[in-house]
DRENDO-1510 file (C-alpha; in Angstrom, 1 decimal, always signed):
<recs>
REC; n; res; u; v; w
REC; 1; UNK; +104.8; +110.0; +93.2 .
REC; 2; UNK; +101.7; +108.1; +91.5 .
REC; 3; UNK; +98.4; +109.2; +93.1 .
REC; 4; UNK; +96.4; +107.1; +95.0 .
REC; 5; UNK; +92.8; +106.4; +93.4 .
REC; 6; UNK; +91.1; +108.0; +96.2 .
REC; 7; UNK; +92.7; +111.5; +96.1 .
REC; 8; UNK; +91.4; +113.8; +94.1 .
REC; 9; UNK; +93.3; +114.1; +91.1 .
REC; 10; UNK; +92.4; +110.2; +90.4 .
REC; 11; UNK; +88.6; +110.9; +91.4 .
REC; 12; UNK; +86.1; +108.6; +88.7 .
REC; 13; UNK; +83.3; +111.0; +88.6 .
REC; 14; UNK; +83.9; +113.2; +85.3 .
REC; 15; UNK; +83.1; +116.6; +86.6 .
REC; 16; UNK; +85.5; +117.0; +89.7 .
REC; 17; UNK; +88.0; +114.8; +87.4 .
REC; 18; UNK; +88.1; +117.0; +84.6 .
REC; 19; UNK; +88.3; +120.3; +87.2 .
REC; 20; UNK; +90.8; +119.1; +89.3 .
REC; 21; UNK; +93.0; +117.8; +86.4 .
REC; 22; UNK; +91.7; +121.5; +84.5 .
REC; 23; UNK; +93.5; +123.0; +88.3 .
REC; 24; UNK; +96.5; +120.5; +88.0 .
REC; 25; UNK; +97.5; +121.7; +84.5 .
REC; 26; UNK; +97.3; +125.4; +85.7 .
REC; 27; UNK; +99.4; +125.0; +88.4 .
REC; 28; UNK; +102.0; +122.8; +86.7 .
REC; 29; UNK; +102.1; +125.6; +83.5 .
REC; 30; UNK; +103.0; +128.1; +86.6 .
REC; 31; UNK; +105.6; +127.1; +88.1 .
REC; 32; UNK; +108.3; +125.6; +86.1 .
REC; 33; UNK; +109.9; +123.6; +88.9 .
REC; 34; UNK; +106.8; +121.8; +89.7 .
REC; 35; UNK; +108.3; +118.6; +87.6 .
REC; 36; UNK; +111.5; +118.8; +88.1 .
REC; 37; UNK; +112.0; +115.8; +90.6 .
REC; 38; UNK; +115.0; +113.7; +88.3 .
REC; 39; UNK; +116.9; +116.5; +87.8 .
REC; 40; UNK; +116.8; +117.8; +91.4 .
REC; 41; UNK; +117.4; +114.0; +92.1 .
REC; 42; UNK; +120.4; +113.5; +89.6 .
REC; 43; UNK; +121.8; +117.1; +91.2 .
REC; 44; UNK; +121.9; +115.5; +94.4 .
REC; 45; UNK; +122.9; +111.6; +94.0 .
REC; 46; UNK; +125.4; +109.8; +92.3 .
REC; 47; UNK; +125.3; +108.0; +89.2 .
REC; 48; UNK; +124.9; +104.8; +90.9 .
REC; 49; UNK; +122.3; +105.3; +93.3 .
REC; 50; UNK; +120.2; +107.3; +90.5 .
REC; 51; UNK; +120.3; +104.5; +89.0 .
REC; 52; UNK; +119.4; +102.2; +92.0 .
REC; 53; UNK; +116.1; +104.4; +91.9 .
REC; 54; UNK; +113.7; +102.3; +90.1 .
REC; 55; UNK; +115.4; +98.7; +91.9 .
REC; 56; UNK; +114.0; +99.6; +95.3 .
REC; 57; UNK; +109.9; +100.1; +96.2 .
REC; 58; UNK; +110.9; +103.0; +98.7 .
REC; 59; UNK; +114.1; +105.0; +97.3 .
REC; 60; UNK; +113.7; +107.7; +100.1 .
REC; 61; UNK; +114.1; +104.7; +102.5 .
REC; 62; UNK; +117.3; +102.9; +101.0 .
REC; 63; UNK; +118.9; +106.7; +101.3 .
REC; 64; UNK; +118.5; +106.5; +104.9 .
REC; 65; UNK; +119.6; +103.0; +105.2 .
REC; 66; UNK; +122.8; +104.2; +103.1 .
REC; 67; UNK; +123.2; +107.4; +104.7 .
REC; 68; UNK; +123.2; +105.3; +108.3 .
REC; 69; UNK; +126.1; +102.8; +107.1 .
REC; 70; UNK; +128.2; +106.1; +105.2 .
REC; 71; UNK; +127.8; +107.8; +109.3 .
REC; 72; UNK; +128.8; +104.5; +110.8 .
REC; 73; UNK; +132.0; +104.1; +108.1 .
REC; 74; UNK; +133.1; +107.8; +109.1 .
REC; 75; UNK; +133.1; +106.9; +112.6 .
REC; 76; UNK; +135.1; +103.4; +111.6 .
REC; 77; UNK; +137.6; +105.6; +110.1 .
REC; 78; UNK; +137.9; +107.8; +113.1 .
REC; 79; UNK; +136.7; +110.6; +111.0 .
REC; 80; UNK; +133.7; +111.4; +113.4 .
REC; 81; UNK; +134.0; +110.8; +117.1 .
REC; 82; UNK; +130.8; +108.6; +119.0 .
REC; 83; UNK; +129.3; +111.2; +120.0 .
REC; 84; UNK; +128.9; +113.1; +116.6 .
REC; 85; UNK; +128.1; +109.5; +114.9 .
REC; 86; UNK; +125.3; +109.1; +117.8 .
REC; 87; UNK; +124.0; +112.6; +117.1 .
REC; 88; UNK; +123.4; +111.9; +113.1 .
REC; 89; UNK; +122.1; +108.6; +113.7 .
REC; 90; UNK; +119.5; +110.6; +115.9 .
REC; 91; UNK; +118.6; +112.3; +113.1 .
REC; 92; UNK; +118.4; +109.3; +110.4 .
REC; 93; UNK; +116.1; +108.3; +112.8 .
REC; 94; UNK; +113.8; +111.2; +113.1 .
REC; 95; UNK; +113.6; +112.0; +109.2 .
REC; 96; UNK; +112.6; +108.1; +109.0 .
REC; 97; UNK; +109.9; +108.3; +111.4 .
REC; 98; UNK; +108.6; +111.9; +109.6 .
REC; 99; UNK; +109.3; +110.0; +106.4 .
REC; 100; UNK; +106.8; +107.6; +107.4 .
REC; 101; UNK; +104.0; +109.5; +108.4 .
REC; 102; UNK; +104.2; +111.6; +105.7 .
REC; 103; UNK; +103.7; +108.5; +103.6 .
REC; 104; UNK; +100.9; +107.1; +105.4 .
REC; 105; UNK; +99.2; +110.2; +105.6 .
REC; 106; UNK; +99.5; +110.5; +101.1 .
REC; 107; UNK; +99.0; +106.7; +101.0 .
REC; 108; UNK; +96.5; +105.4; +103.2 .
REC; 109; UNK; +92.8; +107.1; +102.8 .
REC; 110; UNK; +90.8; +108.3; +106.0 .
REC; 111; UNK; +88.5; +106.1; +107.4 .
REC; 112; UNK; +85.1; +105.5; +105.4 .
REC; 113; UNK; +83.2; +106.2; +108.6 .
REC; 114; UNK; +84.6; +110.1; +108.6 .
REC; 115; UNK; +84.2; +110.4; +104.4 .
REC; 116; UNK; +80.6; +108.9; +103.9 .
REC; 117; UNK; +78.7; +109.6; +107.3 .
REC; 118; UNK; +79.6; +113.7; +106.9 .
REC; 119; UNK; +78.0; +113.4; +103.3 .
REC; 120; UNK; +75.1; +111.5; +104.1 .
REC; 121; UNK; +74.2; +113.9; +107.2 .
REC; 122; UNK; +75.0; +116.8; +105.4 .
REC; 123; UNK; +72.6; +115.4; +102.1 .
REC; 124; UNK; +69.5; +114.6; +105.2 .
REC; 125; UNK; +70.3; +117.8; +106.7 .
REC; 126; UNK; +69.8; +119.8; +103.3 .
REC; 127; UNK; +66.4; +117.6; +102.2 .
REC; 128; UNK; +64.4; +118.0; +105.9 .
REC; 129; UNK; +65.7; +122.3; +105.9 .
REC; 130; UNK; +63.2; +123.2; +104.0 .
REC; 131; UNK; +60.8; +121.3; +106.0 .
REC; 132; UNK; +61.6; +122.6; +109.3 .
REC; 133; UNK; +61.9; +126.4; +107.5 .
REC; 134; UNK; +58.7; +126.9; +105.3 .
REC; 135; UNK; +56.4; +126.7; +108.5 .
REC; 136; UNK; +58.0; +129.9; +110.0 .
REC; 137; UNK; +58.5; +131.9; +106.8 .
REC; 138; UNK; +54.6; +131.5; +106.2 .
REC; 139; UNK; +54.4; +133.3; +108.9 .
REC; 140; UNK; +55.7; +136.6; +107.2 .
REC; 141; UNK; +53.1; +135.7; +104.6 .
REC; 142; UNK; +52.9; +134.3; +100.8 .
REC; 143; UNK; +56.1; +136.1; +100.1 .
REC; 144; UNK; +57.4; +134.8; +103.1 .
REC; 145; UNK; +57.0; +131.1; +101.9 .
REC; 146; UNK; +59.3; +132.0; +98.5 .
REC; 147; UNK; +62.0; +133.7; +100.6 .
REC; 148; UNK; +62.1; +130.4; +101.9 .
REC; 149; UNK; +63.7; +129.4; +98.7 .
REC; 150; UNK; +67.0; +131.4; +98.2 .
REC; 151; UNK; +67.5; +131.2; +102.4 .
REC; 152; UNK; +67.2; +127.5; +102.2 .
REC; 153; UNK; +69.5; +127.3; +99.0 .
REC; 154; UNK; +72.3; +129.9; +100.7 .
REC; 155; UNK; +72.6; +127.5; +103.8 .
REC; 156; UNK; +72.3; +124.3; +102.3 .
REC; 157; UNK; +75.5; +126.2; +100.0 .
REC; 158; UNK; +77.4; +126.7; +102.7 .
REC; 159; UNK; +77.7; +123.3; +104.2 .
REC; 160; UNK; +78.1; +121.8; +101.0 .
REC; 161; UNK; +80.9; +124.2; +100.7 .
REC; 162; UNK; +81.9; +123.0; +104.3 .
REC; 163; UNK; +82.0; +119.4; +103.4 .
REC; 164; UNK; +84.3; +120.0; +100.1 .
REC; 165; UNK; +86.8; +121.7; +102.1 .
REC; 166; UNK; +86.9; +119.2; +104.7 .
REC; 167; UNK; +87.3; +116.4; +101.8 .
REC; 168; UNK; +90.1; +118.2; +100.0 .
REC; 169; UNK; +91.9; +118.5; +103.6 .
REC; 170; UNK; +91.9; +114.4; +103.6 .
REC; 171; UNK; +94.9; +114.4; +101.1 .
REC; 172; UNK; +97.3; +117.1; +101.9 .
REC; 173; UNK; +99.9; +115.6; +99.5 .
REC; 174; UNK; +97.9; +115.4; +96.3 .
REC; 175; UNK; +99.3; +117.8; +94.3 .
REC; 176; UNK; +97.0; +120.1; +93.9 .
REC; 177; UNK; +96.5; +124.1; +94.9 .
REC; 178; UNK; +94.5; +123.4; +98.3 .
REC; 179; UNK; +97.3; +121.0; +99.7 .
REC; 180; UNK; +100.7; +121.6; +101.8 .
REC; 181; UNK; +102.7; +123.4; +99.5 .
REC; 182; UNK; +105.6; +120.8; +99.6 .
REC; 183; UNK; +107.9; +122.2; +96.9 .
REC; 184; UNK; +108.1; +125.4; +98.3 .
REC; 185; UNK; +109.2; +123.8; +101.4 .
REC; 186; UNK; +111.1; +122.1; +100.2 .
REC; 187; UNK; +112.9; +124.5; +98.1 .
REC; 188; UNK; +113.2; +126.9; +101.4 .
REC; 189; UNK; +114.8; +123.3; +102.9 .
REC; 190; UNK; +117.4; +123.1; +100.2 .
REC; 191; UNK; +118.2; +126.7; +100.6 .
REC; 192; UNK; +118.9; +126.3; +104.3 .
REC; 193; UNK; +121.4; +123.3; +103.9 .
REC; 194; UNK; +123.8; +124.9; +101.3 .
REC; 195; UNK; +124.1; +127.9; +103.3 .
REC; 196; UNK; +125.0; +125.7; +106.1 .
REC; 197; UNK; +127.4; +123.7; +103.6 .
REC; 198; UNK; +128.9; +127.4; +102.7 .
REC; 199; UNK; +127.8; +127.0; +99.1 .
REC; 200; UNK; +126.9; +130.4; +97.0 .
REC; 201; UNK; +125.0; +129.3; +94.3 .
REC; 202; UNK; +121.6; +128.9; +95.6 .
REC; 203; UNK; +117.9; +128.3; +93.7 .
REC; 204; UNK; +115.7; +130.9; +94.2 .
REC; 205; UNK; +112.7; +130.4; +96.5 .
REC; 206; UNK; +109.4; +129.0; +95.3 .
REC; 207; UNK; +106.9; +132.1; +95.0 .
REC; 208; UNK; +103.0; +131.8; +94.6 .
REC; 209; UNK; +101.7; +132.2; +91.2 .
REC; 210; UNK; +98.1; +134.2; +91.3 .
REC; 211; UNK; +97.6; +133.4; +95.1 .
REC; 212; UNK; +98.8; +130.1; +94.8 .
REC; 213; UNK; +102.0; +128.6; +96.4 .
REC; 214; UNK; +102.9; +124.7; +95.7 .
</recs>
């Protein structure tokens, strides 16, 4: 999927862009079925639909619109009684709703009160610090006043540090080492269902590379 231009991997300024495409690359280079997505997709769907891919805006969508007419065709047929076709409906359903809020979680950015009012308090917090500190390090004396310094520094570090982490946590589905590890779920997902389907030849599961799992 195309990122967004507000997640990270799309950010303008050149330092976190060069990093986080820098962290991209690595994680990419170690695990080879990070881009694997068309031949996982040809694996899966028929000639015809693969090719219906780029026709439709939402491809995950016109599956479940598919898979709902295939359920309802089976129970035509008699092959399915009611109560089975009612059952898989129920679950069309659910993977559309999940479906969706997955996709408005990746695709729509938080609001700009939450992104900019942390940073501005956080920058004000970190500019008056050393105001508020200096008076009651004099007190230890003139070397007092220049371990003002490096304590200021540490604790100003730390809720920079604080407000990163919260701003990566904004785009769990960017791709890169601090989000959801999708493909390992997914992998563990595909797993599951062809044991259930009785199949034996199975793809191993998706294992973290240097402390990192995708």
């Amino acid at each position: 999927m195309i990122p967004t231009e507000w997640e990270h991997i799309s950010a303008e300024e050149e330092h976190h862009h060069n990093i986080n495409q820098k962290r991209n690359r690595l994680i990419k280079a170690g695990f080879p079925d990070y881009g694997r997505t068309p031949i996982f997709l040809h694996k899966y769907l028929s000639e015809e639909e693969a090719e219906l891919q780029s026709t439709y805006k939402n491809f995950a969508t016109y599956l479940v619109s598919q898979q709902a007419k295939d359920i309802n065709d089976l129970k035509n047929i008699k092959a399915i009684s009611d109560f089975n076709q009612m059952q898989l409906q129920t679950l069309l359903n659910e993977f559309y709703a999940l479906q969706g809020q997955a996709e408005r979680i990746k695709k729509f950015p938080s609001p700009r009160q939450f992104a900019s009012t942390a940073f501005v308090f956080n920058v004000l917090f970190i500019m008056l610090l050393p105001l508020g500190l200096v008076n009651e390090f004099a007190k230890l004396g003139d070397w007092g006043i220049w371990t003002s310094i490096p304590f200021c520094i540490i604790i100003g570090w730390i809720y920079i540090i604080m407000e990163l982490v919260g701003d990566y946590s904004e785009n769990p589905f960017a791709g890169l080492m601090f989000d959801v590890p999708m493909l390992s779920i997914c992998r563990t997902i595909e797993i599951d269902l062809l044991q259930m389907t009785g199949e034996t030849d199975l793809p191993d599961p998706i294992s973290s590379k240097n402390g990192v799992l995708v």
